[in-house]
N, C-alpha and C positions, 0 to 999 in steps of 0.2 A: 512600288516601282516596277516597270514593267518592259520588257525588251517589244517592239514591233517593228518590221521588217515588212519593206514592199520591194520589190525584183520589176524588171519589164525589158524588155530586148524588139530593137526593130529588124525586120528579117530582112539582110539584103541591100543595110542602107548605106554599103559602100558599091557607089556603080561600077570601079572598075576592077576588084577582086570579088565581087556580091558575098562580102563577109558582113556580119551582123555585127552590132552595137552592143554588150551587155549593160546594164542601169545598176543600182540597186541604193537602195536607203536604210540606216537601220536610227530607229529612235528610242532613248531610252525616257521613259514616260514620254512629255512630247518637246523633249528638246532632240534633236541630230543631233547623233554621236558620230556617226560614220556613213558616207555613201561613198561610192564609185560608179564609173562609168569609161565602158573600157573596151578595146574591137575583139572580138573574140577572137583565137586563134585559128577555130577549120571553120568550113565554111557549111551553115547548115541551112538542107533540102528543105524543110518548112519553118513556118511560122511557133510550129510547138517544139521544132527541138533549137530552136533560138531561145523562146523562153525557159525552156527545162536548163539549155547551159547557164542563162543569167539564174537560173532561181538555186544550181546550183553552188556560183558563186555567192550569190547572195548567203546562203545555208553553211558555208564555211565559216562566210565571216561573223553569222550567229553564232556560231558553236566555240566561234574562237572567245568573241566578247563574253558569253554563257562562264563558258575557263574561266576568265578573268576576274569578272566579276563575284563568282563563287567565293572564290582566295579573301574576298573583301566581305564576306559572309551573306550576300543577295544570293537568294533560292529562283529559282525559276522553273515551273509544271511543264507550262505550254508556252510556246513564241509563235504569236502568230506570223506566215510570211504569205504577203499578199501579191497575187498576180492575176491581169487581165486575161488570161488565155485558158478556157475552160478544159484544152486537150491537154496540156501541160501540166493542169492541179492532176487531171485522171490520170499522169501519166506519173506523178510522184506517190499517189495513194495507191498503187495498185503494186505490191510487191513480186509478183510475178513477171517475169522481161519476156516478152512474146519477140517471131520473129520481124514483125514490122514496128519494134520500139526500141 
């Protein structure tokens, strides 16, 4: 069994505060266990830091289900979490916070 998780956010898509959407999906093997969808709080300047906030909701709510699921003796390595926005993934693999991220 296996946790997989996809994230996605539209940047902007409320016209009259331009606050973003966050998404997210998580499945366990391939039935949905949990998603949301939900307006983010600040309002963010591009298209990657709307997905970096959805992917970091998203990544809570793995880590909460990961707990959970533990307790009930499922192991889990890797959780994949998938998301369209290639500035986004580089912006979570890269450990070091520069001044423009």
């Amino acid at each position: 069994m296996a946790i997989t998780a996809y994230a996605d956010a539209d940047h902007a898509g409320f016209q009259d505060t331009k606050r973003s959407t966050s998404g997210s999906a998580q499945f366990l093997g391939d039935k949905l266990v949990s998603w949301s969808s939900k307006k983010q709080q600040s309002t963010a300047i591009s298209t990657t830091e709307a997905e970096y906030i959805a992917m970091s909701g998203c990544c809570a709510q793995i880590l909460w289900m990961r707990s959970q699921l533990t307790d009930y003796g499922f192991n889990f390595n890797k959780i994949p979490l998938y998301c369209d926005n290639r500035s986004a993934i580089a912006l979570c693999c890269n450990n070091v916070q520069h001044f423009r991220s």
